[in-house]
C-alpha positions as CSV (number, residue, x, y, z in Angstrom):
1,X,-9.2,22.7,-8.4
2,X,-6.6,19.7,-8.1
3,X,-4.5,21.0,-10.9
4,X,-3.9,24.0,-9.3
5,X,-2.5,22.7,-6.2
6,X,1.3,23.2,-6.5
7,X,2.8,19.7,-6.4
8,X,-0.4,18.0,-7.8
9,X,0.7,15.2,-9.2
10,X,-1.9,13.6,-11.2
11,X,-3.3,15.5,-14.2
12,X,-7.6,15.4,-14.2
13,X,-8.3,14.0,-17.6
14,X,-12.4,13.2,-19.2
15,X,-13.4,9.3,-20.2
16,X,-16.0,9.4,-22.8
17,X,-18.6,6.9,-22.7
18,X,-20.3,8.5,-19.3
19,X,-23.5,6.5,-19.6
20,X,-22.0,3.0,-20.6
21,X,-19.8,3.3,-18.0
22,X,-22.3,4.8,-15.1
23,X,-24.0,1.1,-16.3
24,X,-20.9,-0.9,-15.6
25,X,-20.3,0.5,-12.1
26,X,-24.4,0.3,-11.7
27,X,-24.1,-3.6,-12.0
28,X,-21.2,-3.2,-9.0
29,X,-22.9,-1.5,-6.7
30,X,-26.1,-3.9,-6.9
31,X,-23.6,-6.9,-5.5
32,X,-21.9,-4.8,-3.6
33,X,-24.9,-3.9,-1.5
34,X,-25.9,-7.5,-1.7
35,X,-22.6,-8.2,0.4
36,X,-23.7,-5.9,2.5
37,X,-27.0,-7.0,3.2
38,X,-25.6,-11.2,4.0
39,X,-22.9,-9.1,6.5
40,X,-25.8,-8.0,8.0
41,X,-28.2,-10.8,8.0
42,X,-25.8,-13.6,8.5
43,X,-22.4,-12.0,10.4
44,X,-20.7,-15.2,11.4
45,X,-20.1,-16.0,7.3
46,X,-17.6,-14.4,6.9
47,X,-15.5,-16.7,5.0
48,X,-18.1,-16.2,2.1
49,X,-18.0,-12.4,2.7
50,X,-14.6,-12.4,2.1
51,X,-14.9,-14.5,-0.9
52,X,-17.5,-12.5,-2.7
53,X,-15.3,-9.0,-1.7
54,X,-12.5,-11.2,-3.5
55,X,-13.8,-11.6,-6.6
56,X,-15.5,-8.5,-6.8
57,X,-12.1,-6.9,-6.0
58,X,-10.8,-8.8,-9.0
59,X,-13.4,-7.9,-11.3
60,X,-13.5,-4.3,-10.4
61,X,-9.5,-4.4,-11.6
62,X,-10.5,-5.9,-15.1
63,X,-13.3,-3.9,-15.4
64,X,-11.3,-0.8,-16.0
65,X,-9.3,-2.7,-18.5
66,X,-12.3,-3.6,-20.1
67,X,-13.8,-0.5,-19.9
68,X,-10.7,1.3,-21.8
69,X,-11.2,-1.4,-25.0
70,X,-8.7,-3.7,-25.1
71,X,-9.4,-5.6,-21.6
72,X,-6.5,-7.3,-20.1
73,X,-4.1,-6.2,-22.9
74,X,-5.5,-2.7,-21.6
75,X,-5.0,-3.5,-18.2
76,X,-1.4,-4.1,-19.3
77,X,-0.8,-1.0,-21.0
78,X,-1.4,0.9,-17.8
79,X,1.7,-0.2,-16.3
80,X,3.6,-1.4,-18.6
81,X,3.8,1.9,-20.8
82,X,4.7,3.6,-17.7
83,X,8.5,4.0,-16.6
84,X,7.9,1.2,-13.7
85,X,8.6,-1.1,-16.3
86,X,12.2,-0.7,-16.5
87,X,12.1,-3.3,-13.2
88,X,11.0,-5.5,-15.6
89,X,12.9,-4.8,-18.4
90,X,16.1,-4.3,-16.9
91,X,15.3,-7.9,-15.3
92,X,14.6,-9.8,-18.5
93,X,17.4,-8.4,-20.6
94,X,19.6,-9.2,-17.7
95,X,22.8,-12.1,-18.5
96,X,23.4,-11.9,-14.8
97,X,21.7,-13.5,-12.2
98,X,19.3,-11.5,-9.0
99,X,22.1,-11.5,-6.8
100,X,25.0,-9.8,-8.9
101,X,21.9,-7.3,-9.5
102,X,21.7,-6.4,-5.7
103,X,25.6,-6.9,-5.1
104,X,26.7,-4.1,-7.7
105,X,22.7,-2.3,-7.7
106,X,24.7,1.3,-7.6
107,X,27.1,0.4,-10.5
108,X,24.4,-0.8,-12.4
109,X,21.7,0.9,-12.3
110,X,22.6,4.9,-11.6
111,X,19.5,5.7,-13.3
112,X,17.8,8.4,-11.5
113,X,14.6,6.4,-11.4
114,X,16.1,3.3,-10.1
115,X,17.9,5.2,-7.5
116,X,14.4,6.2,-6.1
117,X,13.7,2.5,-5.0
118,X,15.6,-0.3,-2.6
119,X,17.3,-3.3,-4.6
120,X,14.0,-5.0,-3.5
121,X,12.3,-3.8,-6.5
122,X,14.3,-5.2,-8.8
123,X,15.0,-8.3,-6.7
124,X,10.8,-9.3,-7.1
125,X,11.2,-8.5,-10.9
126,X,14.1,-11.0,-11.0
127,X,11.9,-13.4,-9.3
128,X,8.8,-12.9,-11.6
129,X,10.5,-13.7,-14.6
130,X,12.5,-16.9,-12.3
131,X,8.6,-18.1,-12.7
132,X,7.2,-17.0,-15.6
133,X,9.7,-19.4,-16.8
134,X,9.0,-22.7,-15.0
135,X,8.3,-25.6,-17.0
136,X,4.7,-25.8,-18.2
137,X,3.5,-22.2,-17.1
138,X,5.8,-20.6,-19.5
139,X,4.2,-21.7,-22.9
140,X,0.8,-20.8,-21.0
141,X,1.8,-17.3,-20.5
142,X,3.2,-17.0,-23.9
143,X,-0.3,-17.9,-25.5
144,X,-1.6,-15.1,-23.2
145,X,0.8,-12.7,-23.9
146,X,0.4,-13.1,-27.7
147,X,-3.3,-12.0,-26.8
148,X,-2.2,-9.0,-24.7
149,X,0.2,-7.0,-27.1
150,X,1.1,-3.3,-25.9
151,X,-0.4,-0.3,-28.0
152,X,2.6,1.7,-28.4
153,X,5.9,-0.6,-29.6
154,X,8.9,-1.0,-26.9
155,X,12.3,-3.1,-27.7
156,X,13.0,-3.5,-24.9
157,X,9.9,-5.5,-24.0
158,X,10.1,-8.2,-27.1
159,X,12.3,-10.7,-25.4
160,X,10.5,-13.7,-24.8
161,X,11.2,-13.2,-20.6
162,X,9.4,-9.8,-20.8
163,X,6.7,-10.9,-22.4
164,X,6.0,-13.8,-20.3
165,X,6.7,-11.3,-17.1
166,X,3.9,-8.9,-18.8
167,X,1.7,-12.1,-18.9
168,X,2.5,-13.2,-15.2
169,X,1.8,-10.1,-13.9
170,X,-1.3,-8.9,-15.2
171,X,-2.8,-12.3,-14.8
172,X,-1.9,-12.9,-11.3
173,X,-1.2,-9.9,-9.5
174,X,-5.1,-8.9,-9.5
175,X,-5.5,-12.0,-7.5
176,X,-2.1,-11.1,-5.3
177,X,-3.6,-7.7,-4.6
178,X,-7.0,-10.0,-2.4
179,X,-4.4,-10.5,-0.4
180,X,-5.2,-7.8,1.7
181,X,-8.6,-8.6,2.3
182,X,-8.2,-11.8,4.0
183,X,-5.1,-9.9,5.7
184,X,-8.1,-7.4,7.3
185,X,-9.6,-10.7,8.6
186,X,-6.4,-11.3,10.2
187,X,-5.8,-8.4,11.9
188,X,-9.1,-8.0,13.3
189,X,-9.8,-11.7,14.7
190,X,-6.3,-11.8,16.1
191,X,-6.0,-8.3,17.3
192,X,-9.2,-6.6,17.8
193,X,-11.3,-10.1,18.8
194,X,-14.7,-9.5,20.0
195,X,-18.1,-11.1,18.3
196,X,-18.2,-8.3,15.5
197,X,-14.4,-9.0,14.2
198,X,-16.5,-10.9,11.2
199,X,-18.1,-7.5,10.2
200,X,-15.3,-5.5,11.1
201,X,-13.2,-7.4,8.7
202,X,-15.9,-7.4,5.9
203,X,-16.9,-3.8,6.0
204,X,-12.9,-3.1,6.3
205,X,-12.5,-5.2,2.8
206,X,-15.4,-3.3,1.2
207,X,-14.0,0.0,1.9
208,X,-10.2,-0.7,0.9
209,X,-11.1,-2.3,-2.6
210,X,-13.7,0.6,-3.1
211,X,-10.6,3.1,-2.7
212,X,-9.9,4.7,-6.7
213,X,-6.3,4.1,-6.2
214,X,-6.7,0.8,-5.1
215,X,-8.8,-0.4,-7.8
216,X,-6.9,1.8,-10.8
217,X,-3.4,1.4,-10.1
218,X,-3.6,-2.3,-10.2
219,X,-0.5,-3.8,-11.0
220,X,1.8,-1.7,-9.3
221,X,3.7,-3.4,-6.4
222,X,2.4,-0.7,-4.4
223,X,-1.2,-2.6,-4.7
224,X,-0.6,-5.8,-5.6
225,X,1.7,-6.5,-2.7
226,X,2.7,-3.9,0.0
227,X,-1.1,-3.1,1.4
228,X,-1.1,-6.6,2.8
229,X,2.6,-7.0,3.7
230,X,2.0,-3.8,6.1
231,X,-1.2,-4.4,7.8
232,X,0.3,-8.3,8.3
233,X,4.0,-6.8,9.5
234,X,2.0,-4.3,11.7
235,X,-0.2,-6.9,13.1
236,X,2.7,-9.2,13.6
237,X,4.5,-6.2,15.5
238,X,1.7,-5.7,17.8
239,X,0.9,-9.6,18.2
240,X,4.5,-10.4,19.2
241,X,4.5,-7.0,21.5
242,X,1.0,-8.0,22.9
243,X,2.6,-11.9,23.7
244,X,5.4,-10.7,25.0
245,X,7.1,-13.7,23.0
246,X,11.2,-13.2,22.8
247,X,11.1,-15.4,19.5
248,X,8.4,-13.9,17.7
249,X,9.3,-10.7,17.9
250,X,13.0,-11.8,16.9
251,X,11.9,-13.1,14.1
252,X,9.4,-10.1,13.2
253,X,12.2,-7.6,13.6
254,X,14.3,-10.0,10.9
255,X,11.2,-9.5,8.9
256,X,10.7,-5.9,9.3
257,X,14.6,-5.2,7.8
258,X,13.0,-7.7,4.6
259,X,10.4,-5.4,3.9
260,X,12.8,-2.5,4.1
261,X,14.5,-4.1,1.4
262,X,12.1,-4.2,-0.7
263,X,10.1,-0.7,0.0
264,X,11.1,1.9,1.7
265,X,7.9,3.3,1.6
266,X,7.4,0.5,4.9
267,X,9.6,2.6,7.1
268,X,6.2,3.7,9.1
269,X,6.6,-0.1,10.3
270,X,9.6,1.0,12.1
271,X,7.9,3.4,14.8
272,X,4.5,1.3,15.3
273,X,6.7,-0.9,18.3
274,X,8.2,2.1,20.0
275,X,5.0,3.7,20.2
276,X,3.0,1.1,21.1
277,X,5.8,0.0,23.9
278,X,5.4,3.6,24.9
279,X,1.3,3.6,25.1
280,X,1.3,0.0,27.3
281,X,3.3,1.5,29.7
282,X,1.4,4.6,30.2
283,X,-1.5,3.4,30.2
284,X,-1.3,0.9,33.0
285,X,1.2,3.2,35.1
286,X,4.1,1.0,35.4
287,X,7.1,2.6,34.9
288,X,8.9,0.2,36.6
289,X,8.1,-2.5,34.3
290,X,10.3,-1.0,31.7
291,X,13.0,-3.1,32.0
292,X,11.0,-6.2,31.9
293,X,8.5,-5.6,28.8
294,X,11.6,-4.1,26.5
295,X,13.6,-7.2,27.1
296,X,10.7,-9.0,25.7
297,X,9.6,-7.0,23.2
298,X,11.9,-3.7,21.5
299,X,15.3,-5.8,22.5
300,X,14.7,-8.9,20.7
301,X,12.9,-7.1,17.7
302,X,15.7,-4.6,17.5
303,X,18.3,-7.4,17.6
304,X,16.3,-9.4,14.9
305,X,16.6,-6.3,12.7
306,X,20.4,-6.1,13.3
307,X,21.0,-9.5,12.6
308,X,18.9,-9.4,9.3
309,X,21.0,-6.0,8.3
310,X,24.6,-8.4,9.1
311,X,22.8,-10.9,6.9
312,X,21.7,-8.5,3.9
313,X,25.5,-7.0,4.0
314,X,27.7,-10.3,4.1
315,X,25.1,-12.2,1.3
316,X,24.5,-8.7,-0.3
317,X,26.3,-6.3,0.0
318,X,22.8,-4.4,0.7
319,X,24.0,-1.0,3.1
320,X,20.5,0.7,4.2
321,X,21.6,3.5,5.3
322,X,23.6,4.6,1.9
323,X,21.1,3.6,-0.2
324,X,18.6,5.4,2.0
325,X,20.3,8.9,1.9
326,X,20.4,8.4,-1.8
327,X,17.3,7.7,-2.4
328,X,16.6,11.0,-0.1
329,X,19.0,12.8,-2.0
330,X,17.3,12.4,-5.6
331,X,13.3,12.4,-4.2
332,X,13.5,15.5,-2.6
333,X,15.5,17.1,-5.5
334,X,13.1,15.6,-8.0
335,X,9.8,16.4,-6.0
336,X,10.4,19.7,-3.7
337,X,12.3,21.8,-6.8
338,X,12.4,19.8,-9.9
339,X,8.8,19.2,-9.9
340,X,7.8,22.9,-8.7
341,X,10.3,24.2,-10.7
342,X,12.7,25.4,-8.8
343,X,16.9,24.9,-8.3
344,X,18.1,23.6,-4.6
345,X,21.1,26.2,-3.2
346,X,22.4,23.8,-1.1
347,X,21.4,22.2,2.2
348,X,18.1,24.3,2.9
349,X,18.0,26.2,6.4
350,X,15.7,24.4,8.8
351,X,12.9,27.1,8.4
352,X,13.2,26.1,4.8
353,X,12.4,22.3,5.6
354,X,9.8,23.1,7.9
355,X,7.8,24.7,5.3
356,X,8.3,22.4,2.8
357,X,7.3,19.6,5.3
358,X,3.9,21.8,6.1
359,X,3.5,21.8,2.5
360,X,4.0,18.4,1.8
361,X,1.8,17.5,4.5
362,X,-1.3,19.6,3.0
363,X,-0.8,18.4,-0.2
364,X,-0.5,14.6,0.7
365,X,-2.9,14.7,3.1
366,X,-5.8,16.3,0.7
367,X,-4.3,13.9,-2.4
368,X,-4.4,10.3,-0.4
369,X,-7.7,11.6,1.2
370,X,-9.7,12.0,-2.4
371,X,-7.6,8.7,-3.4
372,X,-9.0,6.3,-0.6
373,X,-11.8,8.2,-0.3
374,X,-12.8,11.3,2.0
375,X,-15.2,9.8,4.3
376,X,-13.1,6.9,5.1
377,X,-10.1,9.2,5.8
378,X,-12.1,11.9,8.0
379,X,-13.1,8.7,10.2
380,X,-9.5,6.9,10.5
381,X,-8.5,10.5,11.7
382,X,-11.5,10.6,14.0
383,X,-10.6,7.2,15.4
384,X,-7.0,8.0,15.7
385,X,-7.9,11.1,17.9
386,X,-10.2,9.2,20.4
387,X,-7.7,6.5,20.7
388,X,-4.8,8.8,21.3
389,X,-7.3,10.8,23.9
390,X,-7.9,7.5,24.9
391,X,-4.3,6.7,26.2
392,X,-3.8,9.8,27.0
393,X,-6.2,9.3,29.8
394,X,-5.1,5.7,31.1
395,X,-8.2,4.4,30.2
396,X,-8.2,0.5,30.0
397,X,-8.0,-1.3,27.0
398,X,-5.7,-2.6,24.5
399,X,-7.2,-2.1,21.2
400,X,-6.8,2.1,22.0
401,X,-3.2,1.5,22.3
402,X,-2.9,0.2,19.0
403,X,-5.1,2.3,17.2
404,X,-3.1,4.8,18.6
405,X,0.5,3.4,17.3
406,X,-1.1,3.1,14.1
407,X,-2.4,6.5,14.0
408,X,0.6,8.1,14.8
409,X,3.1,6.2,12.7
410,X,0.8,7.9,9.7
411,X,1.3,11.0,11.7
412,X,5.1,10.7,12.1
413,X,5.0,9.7,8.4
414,X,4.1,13.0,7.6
415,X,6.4,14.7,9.4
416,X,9.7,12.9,7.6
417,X,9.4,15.2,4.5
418,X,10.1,12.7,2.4
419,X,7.9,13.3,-0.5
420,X,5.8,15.8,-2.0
421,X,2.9,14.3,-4.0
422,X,1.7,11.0,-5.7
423,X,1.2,9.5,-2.2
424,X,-1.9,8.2,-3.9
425,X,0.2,5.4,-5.5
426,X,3.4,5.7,-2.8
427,X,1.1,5.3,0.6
428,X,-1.6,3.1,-0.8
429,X,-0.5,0.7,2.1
430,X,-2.2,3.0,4.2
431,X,-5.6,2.2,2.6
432,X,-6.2,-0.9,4.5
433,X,-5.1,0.6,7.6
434,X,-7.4,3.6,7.3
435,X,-10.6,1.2,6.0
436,X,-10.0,-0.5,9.5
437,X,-9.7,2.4,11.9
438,X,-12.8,3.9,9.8
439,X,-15.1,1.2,10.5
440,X,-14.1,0.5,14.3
441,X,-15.5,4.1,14.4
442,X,-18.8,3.3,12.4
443,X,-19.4,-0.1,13.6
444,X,-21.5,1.5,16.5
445,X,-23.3,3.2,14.1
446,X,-24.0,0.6,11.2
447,X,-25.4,-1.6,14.0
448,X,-28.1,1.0,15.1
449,X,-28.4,2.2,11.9
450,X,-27.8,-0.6,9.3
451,X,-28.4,2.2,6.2
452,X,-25.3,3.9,7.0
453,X,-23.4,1.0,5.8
454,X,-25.6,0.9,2.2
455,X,-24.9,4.7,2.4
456,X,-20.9,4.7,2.6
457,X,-20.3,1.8,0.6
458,X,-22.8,3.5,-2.1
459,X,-20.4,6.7,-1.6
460,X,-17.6,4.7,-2.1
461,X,-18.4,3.4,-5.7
462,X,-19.7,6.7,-6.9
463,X,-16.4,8.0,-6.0
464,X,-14.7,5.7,-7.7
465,X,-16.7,5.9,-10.5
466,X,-16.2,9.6,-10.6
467,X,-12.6,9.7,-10.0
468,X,-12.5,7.1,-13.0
469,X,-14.2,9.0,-15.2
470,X,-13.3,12.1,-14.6
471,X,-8.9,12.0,-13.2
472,X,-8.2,8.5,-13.6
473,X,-4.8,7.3,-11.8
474,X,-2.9,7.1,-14.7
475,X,0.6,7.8,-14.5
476,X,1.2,11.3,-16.3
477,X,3.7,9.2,-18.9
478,X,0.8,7.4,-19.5
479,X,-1.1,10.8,-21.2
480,X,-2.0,11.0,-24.9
């Protein structure tokens, strides 16, 4: 059914070994209903729920590794045979230094796939390969990496740099990618409060490292790194908005431009303030405290972000907005014709792009919905409605207003056309945000009911045990 979707992006493929495998994922969901059952039983440890999610989130990543033969060294393959290793490659066989990298990015690199990213990208594979070389942690990563070889042979990955890169990241970045759960904790104690952020924050973690593309894209920046630096962005957003702290949200602002820099897949970040700012003020009816809260809130952000921009140019010479309409130019002519295979004619008519938005929409929508996992996508939509009918109606309370700013950035995401397909790797930072909207809207529920919580975690693993074994997340370079 996926592969005849026009735009589908990622090519359904069957995994022998059904019954060996059903065994493996078996022995998951018997501690993953264990976790469940301490949530349950003893709610204020949620340090130690945290923990366990932790390491089962880690061994869910090496399990597919281990599960495809080779282990880590097949944990490796799956991104490093891909073409997102040119980051690292173009990084290690580098004579020049990070910062001539970003200063001359579009002399260098006019590669149509490196003129898909921000010179973020290849900034953080700079910096790898700055500490896979430090004293004392570089001969450990060369014994590892002798133990890791790629299957298929690549020149361009020998150098000593690249292989302790390869080492550096597929050792550590399954431990980077736990991130996110303790970033859930964060957002719910400091945002959401109340006597049930523990569980909140624990069934959120269960749900986001239960999500297939989570768990089988591991490596990628997109999962390693951005899922927590959104949620933790957002929630400083809202915190600083909440506050009403001139500093803080200076200083968030500053920080929002970083991420930019480094993904522009963040941009969602961008509209979270003005709707929130917008959803305060209608809610409690004061139009006349416009004045005061933007001063205080969307002022000092915005000037944070224009500072940060000065900054990024002078140091830099980093221009967002050219390297933004590039970056437009070559994604939509490589997804909405290339991919479909069609020719652009030009600037398209604007009932041309609002097709191809509609389309886009559908197709992302259904593709990041089987990707983090249907259930938990149906009740982040659910929970964005009520909260926006929520607002809508003045009714008190600040957690509806940012439910709602969260909601609708996703919304206004959709509307941007700016891609058509593979949002299961490209929006993976959503998965957090959706686990947490999902289970504000279940919590009710799990605590009448504690089986529905065994029931959608259960639901969780099979789907990630089916979408394993039969589509798997590879990247389509990636096929035999």
């Amino acid at each position: 059914v996926f592969e005849n979707i026009p735009g589908w992006y990622w090519p359904v493929m069957l995994k022998p070994d059904l019954a060996g495998h059903a065994l493996l994922f078996a022995s998951f969901l018997a501690v993953l209903l264990l976790i469940v059952a301490l949530v349950q039983r003893f709610p204020r440890a949620t340090a130690l729920h945290l923990a366990l999610i932790g390491l089962v989130f880690i061994g869910l990543q090496y399990a597919i590794g281990y599960m495809e033969g080779r282990g880590p060294a097949s944990l490796a393959d799956r991104f490093f045979l891909s073409y997102h290793r040119i980051y690292t490659e173009e990084a290690c066989n580098a004579d020049y230094p990070a910062r001539q990298a970003v200063l001359q990015y579009e002399e260098l690199y006019p590669a149509m796939f490196l003129q898909t990213k921000p010179p973020g990208v290849l900034w953080m594979a700079f910096q790898v390969k700055a500490i896979a070389n430090l004293p004392g942690l570089s001969a450990l990563l060369d014994h590892f990496a002798a133990s890791i070889p790629l299957s298929e042979y690549l020149p361009r990955m020998l150098s000593p740099d690249c292989r302790r890169s390869m080492a550096l990241v597929t050792l550590f970045f399954p431990l980077l990618a736990t991130a996110t759960v303790w970033a859930l904790y964060a957002f719910a104690r400091g945002l959401i409060g109340g006597e049930h952020s523990g569980p909140l924050a624990a069934y959120s973690a269960l749900l986001f490292i239960l999500a297939p593309d989570i768990v089988m894209l591991a490596l990628f920046l997109d999962q390693a790194l951005y899922p927590a630096m959104f949620l933790l962005l957002a929630g400083g957003i809202l915190y600083a908005m909440r506050r009403r702290s001139w500093g803080l949200a200076f200083l968030v602002g500053a920080a929002l431009y970083a991420a930019i820099f480094l993904s522009f897949s963040l941009l969602p970040l961008l509209v979270i303030p003005v709707i929130y700012f917008v959803c305060v003020l209608w809610q409690g009816r004061r139009a006349a405290a416009f004045w005061p809260y933007f001063k205080t809130s969307l002022l000092p952000m915005g000037l944070g972000g224009l500072l940060a921009m000065l900054l990024f140019k002078i140091l830099l010479n980093y221009d967002i907005l050219t390297r933004y309409q590039r970056m437009m130019a070559t994604r939509i002519e490589g997804d909405f014709y290339t991919r479909l295979g069609t020719q652009s004619s030009g600037d398209p008519g604007l009932l041309v792009k609002i097709q191809q938005t509609w389309e886009a929409a559908k197709l992302n929508n259904v593709e990041l919905a089987v990707a983090i996992g249907i259930p938990v996508f149906v009740f982040f939509v659910l929970m964005g409605l009520r909260s926006l009918v929520h607002v809508i109606r003045r009714r008190p309370g600040d957690t509806a207003a940012i439910h709602t700013s969260l909601f609708l950035a996703y919304v206004a995401l959709n509307a941007m056309r700016v891609v058509l397909g593979e949002v299961a790797r490209l929006w993976m930072f959503w998965a957090p945000v959706m686990a947490l909207l999902a289970v504000q809207y279940l919590l009710p529920a799990f605590r009448r009911r504690p089986w529905l919580a065994y029931a959608l975690v259960a639901v969780q693993l099979v789907t990630l045990f089916l979408s394993y074994q039969y589509q798997d997340y590879l990247m389509p370079q990636l096929l035999p």
